[in-house]
DOMILUM-223318 format. One record per residue (C-alpha): residue in three letters; x, y, z. Coordinates in steps of 0.02 Angstrom, whole numbers. Layout:
REM DOMILUM-223318
rest: ALA&x: X&y: Y&z: Z $
...
//
This chain:
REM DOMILUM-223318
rest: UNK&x: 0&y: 0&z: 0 $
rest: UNK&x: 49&y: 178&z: -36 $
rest: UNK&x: 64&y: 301&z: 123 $
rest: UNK&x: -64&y: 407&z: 156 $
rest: UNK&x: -50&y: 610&z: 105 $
rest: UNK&x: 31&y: 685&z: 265 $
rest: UNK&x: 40&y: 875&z: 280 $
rest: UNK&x: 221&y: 941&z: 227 $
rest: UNK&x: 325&y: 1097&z: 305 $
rest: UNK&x: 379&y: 1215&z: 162 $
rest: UNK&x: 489&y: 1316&z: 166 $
rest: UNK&x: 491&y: 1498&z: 269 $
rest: UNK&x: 443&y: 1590&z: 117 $
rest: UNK&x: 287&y: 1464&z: 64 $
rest: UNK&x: 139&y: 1549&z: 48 $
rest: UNK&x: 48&y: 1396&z: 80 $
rest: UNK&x: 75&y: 1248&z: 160 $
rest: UNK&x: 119&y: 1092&z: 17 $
rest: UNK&x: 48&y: 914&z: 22 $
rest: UNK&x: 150&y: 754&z: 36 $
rest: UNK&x: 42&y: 650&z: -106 $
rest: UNK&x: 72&y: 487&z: -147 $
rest: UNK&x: 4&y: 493&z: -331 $
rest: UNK&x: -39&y: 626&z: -424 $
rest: UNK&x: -124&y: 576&z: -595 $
rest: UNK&x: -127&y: 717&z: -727 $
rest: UNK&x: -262&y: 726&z: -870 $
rest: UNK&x: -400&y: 680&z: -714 $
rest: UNK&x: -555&y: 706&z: -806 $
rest: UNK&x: -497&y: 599&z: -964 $
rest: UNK&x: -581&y: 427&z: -992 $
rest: UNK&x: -429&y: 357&z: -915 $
rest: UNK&x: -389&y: 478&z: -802 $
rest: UNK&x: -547&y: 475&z: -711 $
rest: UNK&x: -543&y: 290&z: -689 $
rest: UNK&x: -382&y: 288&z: -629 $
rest: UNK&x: -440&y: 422&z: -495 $
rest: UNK&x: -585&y: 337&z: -457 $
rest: UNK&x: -487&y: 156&z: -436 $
rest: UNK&x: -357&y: 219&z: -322 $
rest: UNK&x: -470&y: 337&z: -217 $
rest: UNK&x: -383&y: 447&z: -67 $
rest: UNK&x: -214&y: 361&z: -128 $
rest: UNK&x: -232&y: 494&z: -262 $
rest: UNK&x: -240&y: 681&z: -316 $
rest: UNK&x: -294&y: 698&z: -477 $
rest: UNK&x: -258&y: 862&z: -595 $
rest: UNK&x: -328&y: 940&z: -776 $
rest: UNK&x: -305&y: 1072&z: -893 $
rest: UNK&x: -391&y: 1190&z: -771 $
rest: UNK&x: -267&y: 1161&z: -620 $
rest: UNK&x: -125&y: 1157&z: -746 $
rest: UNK&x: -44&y: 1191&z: -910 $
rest: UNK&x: 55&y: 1064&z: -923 $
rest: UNK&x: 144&y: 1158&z: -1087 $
rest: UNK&x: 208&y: 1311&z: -936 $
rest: UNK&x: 347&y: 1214&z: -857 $
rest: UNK&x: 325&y: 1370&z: -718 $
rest: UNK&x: 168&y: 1318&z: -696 $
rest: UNK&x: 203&y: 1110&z: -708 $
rest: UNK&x: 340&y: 1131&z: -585 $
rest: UNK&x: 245&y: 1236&z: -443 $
rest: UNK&x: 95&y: 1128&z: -460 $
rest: UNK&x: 212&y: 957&z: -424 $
rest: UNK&x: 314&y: 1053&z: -302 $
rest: UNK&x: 159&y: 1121&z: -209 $
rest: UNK&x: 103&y: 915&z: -186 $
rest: UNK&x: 270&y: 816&z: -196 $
rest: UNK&x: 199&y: 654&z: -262 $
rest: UNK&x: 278&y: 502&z: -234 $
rest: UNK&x: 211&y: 426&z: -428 $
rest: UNK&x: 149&y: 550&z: -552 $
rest: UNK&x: 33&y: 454&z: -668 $
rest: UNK&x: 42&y: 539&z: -846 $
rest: UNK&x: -142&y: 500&z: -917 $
rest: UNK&x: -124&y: 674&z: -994 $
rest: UNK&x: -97&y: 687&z: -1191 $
rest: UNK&x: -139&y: 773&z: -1344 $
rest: UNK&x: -233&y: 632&z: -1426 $
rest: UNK&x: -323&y: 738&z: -1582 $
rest: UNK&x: -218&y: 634&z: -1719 $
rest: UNK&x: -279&y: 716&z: -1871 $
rest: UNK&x: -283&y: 888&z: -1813 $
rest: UNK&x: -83&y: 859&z: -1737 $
rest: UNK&x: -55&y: 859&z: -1916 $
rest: UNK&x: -91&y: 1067&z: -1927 $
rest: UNK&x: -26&y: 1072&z: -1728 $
rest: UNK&x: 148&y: 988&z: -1730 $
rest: UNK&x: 216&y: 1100&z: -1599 $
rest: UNK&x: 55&y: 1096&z: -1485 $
rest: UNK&x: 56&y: 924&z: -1481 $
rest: UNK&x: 245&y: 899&z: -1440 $
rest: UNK&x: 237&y: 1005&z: -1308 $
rest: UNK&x: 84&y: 925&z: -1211 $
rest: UNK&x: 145&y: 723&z: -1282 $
rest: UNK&x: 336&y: 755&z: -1270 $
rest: UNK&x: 411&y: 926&z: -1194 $
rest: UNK&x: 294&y: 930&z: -1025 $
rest: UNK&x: 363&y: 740&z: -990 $
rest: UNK&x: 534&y: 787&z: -999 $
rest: UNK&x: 500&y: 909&z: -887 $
rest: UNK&x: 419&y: 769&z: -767 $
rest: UNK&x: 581&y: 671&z: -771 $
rest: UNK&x: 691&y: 810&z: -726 $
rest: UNK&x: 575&y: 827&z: -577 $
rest: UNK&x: 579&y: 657&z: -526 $
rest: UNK&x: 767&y: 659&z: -535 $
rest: UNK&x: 776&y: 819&z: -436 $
rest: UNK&x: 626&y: 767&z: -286 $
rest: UNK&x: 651&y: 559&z: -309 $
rest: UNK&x: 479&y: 535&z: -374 $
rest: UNK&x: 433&y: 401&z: -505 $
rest: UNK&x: 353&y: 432&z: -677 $
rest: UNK&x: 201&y: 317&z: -754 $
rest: UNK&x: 189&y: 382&z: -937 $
rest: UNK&x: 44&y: 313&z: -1038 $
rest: UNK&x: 95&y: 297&z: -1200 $
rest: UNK&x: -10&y: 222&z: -1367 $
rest: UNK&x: 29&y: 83&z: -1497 $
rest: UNK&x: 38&y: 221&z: -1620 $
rest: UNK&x: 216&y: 223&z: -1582 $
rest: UNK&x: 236&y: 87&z: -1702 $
rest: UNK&x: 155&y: 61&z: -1898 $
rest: UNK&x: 304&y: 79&z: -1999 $
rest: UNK&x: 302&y: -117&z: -2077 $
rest: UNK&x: 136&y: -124&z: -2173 $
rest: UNK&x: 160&y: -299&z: -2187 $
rest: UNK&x: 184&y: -346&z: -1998 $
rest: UNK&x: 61&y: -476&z: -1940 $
rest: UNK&x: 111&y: -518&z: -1779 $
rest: UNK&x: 84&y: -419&z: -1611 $
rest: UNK&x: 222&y: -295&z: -1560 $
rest: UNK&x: 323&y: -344&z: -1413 $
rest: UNK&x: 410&y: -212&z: -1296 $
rest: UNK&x: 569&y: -228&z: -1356 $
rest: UNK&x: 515&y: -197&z: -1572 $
rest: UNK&x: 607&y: -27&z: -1640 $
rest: UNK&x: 466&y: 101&z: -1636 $
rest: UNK&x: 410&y: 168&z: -1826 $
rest: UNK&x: 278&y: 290&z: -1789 $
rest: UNK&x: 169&y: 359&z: -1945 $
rest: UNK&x: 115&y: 535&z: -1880 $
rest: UNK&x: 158&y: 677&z: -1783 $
rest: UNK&x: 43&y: 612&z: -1644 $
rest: UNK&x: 138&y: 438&z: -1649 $
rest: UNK&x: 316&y: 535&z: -1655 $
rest: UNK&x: 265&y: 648&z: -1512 $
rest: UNK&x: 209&y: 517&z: -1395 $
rest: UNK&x: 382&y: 424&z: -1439 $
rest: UNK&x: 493&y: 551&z: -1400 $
rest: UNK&x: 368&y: 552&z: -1253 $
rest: UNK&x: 416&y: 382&z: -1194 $
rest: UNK&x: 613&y: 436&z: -1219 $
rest: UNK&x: 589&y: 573&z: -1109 $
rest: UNK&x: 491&y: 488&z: -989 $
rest: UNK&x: 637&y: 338&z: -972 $
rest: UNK&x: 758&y: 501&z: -909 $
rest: UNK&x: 675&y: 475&z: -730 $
rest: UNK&x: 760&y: 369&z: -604 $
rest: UNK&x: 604&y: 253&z: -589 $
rest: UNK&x: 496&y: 245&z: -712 $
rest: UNK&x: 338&y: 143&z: -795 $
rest: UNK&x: 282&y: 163&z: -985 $
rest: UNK&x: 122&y: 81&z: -1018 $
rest: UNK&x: 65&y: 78&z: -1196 $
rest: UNK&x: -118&y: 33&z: -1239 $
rest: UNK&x: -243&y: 73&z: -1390 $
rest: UNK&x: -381&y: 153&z: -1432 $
rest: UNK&x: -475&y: 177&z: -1249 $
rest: UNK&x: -656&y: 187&z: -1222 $
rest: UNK&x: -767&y: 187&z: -1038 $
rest: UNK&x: -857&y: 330&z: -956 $
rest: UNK&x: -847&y: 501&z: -1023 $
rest: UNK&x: -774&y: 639&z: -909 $
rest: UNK&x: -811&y: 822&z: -922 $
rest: UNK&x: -690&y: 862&z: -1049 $
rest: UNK&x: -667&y: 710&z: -1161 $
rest: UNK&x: -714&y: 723&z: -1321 $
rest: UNK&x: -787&y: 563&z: -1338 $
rest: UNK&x: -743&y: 384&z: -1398 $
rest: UNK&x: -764&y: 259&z: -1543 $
rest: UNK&x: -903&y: 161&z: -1451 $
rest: UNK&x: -1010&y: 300&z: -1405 $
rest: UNK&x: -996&y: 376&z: -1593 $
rest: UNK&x: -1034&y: 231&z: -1681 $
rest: UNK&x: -1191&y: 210&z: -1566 $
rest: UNK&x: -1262&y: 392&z: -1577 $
rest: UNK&x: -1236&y: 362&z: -1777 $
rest: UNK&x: -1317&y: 204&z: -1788 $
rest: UNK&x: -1479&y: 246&z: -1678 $
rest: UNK&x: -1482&y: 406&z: -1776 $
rest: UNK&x: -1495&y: 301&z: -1937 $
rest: UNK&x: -1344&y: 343&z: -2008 $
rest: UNK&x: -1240&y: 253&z: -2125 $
rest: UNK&x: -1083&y: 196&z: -2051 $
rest: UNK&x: -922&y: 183&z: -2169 $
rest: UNK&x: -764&y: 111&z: -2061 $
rest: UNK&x: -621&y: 57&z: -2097 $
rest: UNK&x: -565&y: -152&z: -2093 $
rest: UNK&x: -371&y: -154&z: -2139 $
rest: UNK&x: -313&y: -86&z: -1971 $
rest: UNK&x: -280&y: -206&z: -1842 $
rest: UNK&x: -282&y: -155&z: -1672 $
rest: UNK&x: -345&y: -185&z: -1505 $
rest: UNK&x: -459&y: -70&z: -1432 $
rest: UNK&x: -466&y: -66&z: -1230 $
rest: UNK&x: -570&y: -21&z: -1082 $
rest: UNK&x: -512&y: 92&z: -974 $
rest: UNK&x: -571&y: -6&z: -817 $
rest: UNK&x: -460&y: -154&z: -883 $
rest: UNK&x: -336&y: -47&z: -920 $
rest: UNK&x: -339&y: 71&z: -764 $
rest: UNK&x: -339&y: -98&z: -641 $
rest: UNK&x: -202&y: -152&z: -724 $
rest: UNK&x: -95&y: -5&z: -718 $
rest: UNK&x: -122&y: -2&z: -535 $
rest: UNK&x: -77&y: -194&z: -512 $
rest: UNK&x: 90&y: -139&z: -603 $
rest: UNK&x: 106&y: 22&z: -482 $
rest: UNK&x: 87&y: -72&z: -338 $
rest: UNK&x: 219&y: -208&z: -390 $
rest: UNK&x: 352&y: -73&z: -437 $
rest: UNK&x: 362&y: -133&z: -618 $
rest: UNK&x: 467&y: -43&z: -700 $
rest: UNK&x: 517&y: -16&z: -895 $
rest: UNK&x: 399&y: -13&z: -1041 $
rest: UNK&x: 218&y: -140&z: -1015 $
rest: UNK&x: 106&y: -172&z: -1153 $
rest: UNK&x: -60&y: -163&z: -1079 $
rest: UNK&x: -239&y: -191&z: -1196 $
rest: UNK&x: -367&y: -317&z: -1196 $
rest: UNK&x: -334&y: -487&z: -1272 $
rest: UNK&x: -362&y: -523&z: -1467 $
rest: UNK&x: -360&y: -414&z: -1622 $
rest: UNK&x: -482&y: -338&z: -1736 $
rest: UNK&x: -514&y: -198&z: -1870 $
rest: UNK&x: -639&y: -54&z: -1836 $
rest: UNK&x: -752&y: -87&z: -1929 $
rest: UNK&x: -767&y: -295&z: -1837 $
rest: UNK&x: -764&y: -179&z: -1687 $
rest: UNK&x: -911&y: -93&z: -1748 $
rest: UNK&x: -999&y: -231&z: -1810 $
rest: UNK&x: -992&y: -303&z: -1644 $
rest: UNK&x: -1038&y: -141&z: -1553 $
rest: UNK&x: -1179&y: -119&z: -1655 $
rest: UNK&x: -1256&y: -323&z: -1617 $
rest: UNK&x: -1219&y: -317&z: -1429 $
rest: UNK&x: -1336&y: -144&z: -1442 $
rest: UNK&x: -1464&y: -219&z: -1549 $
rest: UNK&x: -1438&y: -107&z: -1691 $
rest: UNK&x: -1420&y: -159&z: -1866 $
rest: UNK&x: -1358&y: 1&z: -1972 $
rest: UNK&x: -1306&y: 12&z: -2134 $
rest: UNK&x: -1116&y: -40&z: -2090 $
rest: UNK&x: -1008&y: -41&z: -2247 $
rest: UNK&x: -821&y: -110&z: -2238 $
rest: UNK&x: -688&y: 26&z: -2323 $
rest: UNK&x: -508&y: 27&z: -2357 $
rest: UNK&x: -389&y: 144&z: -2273 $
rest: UNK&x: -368&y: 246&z: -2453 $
rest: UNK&x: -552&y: 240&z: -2441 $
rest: UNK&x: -586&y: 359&z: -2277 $
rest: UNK&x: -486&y: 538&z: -2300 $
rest: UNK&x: -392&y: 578&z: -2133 $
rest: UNK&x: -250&y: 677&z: -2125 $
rest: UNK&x: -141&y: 580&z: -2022 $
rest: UNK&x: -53&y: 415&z: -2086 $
rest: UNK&x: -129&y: 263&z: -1970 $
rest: UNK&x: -36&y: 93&z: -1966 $
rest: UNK&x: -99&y: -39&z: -2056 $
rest: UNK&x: -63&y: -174&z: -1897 $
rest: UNK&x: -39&y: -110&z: -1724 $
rest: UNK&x: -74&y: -258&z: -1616 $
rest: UNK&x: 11&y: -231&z: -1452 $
rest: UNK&x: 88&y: -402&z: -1359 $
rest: UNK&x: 32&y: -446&z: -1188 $
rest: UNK&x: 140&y: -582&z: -1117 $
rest: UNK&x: 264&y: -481&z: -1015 $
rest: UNK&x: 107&y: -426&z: -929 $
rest: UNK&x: 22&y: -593&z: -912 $
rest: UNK&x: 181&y: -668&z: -850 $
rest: UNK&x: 179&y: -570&z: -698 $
rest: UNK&x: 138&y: -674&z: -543 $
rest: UNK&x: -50&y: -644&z: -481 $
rest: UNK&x: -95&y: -527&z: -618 $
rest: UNK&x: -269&y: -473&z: -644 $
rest: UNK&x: -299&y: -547&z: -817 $
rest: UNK&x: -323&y: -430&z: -960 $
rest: UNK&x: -548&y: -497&z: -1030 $
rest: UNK&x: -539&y: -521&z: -1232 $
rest: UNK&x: -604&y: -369&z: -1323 $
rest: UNK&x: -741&y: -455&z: -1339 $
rest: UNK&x: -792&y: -459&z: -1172 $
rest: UNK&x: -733&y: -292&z: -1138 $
rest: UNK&x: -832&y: -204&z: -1233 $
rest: UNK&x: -1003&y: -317&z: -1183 $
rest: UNK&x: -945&y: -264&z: -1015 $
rest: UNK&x: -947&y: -85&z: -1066 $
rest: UNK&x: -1114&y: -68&z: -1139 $
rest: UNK&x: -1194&y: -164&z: -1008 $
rest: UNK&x: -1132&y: -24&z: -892 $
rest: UNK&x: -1206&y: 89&z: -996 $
rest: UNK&x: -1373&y: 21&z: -997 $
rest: UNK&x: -1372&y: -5&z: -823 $
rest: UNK&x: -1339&y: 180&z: -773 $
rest: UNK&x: -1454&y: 228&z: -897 $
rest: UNK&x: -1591&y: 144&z: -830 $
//
């Protein structure tokens, strides 16, 4: 177990007193984010956009100094992929610059740094077919995928530190996300929309209560290094949608398309399974449900709070 927060003396000059914290998990009101808070309870402080601009390294480094965590969690991240196209620097600075800044931190006050980081990082073999371990050369495809890659570099610069890469998240909306794949497909299809998504990229999507539990499993064994984390299997989006749309009793018009097909911006990668096994490996590890299951799981939440 983590200690509890204990009230810390600051210095004579302090205007206020600072708090001992023993996690502080930035990008709070994200879909991941807010699990994470909500998972690790008073063990954790969580912070957004409105407590801190993570791109003012002023501001970054008086809001950690003023609580002194023990772990910062990174769930915070520029995650618009086509629009990081037009916003290169934006995005660095939130995905890449702000964690560097984290890691000199932790190196200075003897914290530890969990970054969450995204199986965008990889995509450069268009012909790969089997999952990406840890230890495959990163080939990202856009300036989102670079950014959170240099990201991960950054974040290794801390004394202790966790990467956890995952894909394509989905679970309860907080106040400022922008929304998920799940949620979209569903508002389209009970609208009676046509639906026209993509089936040549291979991926895993993930819940972010599977994801979130697992993350904290890791946390509390002191993993360190870089943890693939999704749930089991692969699939394109549009077998993701497909499946969405029978578990909601919905039958759309759902029409299969080719990457070349759909115009986006940003360059997407063809296969981006992420492996598991390090993960599984781990002695008493809270198994990762297929995506399958995950995402039954996730609508039947839904339903139930709706009702």
């Amino acid at each position: 177990m983590f200690p509890k927060a204990v009230t810390h003396v600051g210095p004579a000059n302090a205007i206020y007193p600072r708090l001992l914290m023993a996690i502080l998990i930035t990008g709070a009101e994200g879909q991941l984010g807010q699990e994470l808070s909500r998972q690790l309870g008073s063990e954790a402080r969580g912070i957004d956009r409105a407590d801190c601009d993570l791109t003012n390294r002023q501001e970054l480094e008086a809001t950690l100094n003023r609580f002194r965590p023990q772990i910062i969690i990174n769930a915070a991240a520029y995650t618009l992929v086509d629009r990081a196209e037009d916003e290169p620097e934006l995005c660095r600075a939130v995905n890449a610059t702000a964690v560097g800044w984290m890691a000199e931190w932790c190196r200075e006050a003897g914290g530890d740094l969990v970054q969450i980081s995204t199986d965008y990082v990889f995509g450069g073999d268009a012909f790969r077919r089997r999952p990406y371990r840890e230890d495959d050369p990163p080939a990202p495809l856009s300036v989102y995928g670079h950014s959170k890659w240099e990201g991960e570099q950054r974040a290794a610069q801390a004394p202790q530190f966790l990467i956890v890469r995952t894909c394509g998240l989905y679970g309860k909306l907080g106040p400022r996300s922008p929304g998920n794949f799940v949620q979209t497909i569903l508002r389209r299809a009970r609208a009676g929309q046509p639906l026209r998504v993509v089936d040549d990229q291979f991926c895993t999507p993930s819940y972010v209560v599977d994801v979130a539990r697992a993350i904290v499993f890791l946390i509390r064994r002191k993993e360190q290094g870089i943890i693939h984390v999704v749930n089991r299997g692969e699939t394109t989006w549009y077998r993701f949608a497909r499946e969405i749309c029978r578990l909601a009793g919905v039958s759309p018009h759902l029409e299969p398309i080719r990457t070349d097909q759909y115009p986006a911006k940003a360059r997407r990668p063809a296969y981006s399974v992420l492996d598991t096994s390090r993960y599984h490996s781990l002695p008493g590890v809270p198994p990762m449900p297929t995506w399958q299951q995950a995402v039954a799981e996730y609508l039947s939440q839904q339903s139930s709070a709706e009702t």
